[in-house]
N, C-alpha and C positions, 0 to 999 in steps of 0.2 A: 304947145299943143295940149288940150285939156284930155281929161282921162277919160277914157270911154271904159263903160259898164257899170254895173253898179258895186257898191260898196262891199268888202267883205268881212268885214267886224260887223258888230251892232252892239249897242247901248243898251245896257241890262232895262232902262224904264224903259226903252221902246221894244222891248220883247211879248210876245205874245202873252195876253192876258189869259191865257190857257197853261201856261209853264210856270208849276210851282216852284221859285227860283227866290232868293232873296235879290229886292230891286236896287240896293243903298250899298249892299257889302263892298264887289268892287264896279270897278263904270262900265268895262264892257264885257261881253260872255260871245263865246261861239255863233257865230249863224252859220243854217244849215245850208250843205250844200245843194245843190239842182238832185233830187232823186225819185226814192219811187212814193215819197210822203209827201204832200206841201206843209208849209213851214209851220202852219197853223194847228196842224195834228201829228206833229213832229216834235222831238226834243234832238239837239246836236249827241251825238254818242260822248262827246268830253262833258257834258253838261249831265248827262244820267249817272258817267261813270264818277264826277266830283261832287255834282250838287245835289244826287238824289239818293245813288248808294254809297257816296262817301268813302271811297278805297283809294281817292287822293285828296292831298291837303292842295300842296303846290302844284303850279301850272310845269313845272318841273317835271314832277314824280308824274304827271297825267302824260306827258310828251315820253317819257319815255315808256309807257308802259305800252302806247300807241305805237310808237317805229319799232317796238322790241316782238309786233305781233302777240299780245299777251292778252288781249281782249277780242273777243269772237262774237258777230251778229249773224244766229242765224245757223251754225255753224262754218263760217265763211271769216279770217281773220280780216279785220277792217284797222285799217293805220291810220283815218283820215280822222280827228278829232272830232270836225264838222259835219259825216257823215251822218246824217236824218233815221232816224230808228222811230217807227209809230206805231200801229194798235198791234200786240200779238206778238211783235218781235222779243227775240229771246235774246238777251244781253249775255255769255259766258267770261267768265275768269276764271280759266281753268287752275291755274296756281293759286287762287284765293278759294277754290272750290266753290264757287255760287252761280248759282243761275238764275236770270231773273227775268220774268214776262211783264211787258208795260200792258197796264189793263184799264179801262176806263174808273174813273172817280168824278164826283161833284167838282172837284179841283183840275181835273183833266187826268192827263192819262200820269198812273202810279207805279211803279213797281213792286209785284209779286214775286216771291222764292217758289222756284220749282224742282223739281228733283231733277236729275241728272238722265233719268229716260223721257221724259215729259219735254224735257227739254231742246231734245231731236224734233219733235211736232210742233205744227203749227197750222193754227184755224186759219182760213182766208174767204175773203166774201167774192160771190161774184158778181163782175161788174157787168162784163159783156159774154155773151156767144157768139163765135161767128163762124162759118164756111170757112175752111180756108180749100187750098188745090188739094186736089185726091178727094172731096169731098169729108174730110175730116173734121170735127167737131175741136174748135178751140175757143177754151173761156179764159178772160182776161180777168185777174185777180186783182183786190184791193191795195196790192202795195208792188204793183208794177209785173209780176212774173206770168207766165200763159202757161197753162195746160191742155195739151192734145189727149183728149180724152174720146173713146167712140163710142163709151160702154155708160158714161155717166149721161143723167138723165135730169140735168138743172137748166136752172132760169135765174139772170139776175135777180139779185139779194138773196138766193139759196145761197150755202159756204161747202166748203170743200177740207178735207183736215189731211195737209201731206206729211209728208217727211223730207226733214229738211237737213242739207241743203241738196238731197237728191231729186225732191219731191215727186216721190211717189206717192199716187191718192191712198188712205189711209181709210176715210170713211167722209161721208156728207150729211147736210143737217139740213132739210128745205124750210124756206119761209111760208109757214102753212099751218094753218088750226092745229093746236096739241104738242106745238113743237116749244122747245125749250129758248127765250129769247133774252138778247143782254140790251139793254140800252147803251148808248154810246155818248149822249153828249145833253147839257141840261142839268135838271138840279135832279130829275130821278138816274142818273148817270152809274152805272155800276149795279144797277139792279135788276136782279133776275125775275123774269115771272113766266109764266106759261100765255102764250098766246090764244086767244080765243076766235079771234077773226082776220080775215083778210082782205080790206074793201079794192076793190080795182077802182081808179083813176079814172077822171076824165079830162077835158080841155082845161076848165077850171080850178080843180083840185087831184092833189099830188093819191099816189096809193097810199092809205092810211091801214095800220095795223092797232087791233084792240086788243092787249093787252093786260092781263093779272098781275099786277107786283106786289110786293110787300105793302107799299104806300097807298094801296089801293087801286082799281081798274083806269086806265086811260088808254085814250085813241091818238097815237102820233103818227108822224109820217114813216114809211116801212124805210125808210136809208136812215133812217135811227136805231132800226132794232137790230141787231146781228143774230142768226138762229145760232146758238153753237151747240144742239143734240134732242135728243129726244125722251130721255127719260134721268139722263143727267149730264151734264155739261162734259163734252170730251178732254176740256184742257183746263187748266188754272183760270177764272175769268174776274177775280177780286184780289183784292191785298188780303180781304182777311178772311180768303176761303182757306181750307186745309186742304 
């Protein structure tokens, strides 16, 4: 009888051309499991914690630092090598003392050092609103989780900044003229600029957002930009911000 589902290794060249990874070292790396990232704006948690921040050599010393509970997403211990960690999430080792937020780059998403209270927070976009029963307001977040909120006053691709892993709302940042925006994906990736506009959509063309970057003004699609504050960014949003 042949195997049903699909494979659960992958082959370093067929990994995503978004995952700064070396493709030649050895033949296969982690794939991620089914979660709240797809695979393509995801890196496997054994793959940030060996090939990006380097606190393992061998697939050894990575297995056991995984079953021994010693590495935290989120603040939440994660055991599963393969488990998908993507924009925002906070990678801990607390016996190494570092913490580290995956943040967009031209390269894809990098890891930034955060300090040890920063590291409780976390930006989140939203995706959806919807009714639920009792007439209560709940918004469905970019990396899977919902909050029942009755008192916040958002709209898809506005962001939310909780606390984690209790998430309590913290503060919000709308997608809206003057507000403070990050790119996410592209060669202007990782760069901050103030937004100036916000064109609404029709049948033909997506919402597009006009924004001020470094690089100069451009108009992209608004599921590109992430708002994360208003007169300066709530959380770490670069490797090489302080």
């Amino acid at each position: 009888m042949g195997k049903k589902g699909g494979r659960n290794r992958m082959k370093r060249l067929a990994a995503p051309r978004s995952w700064d990874i070396s493709r030649k070292a050895q033949r296969f790396v982690f794939k991620p499991l089914p979660g709240p990232h797809p695979i393509e704006s995801s890196y496997p948690l054994g793959v940030v914690i060996r090939d990006l921040a380097s606190l393992a050599i061998l697939s050894k010393e990575l297995k056991f630092m995984m079953k021994t509970g010693k590495v935290m997403v989120d603040g939440r211990q994660r055991r599963a090598s393969s488990f998908p960690v993507g924009l925002f999430n906070v990678v801990s080792v607390p016996l190494e003392g570092v913490d580290y937020r995956l943040v967009p780059s031209p390269k894809g998403l990098a890891l930034a050092k955060v300090s040890e209270d920063e590291a409780k927070t976390k930006l989140c976009s939203v995706h959806t609103k919807t009714k639920t029963r009792g007439g209560h307001i709940q918004y469905g977040l970019h990396d899977g989780r919902s909050v029942v909120d009755d008192v916040l006053n958002l709209s898809p691709g506005d962001s939310v900044l909780i606390e984690v892993p209790s998430q309590k709302v913290l503060g919000h940042a709308k997608l809206a003229k003057g507000s403070l925006g990050l790119v996410l994906t592209g060669d202007r990736a990782g760069q901050l600029g103030r937004i100036e506009d916000v064109k609404k959509g029709t049948i033909s063309r997506e919402k597009m957002v006009r924004i001020s970057l470094p690089s100069g003004d451009a108009e992209i699609p608004s599921r590109l930009v992430f708002p994360v504050g208003e007169d300066r960014p709530m959380i770490t949003v670069g490797a090489g911000q302080p």
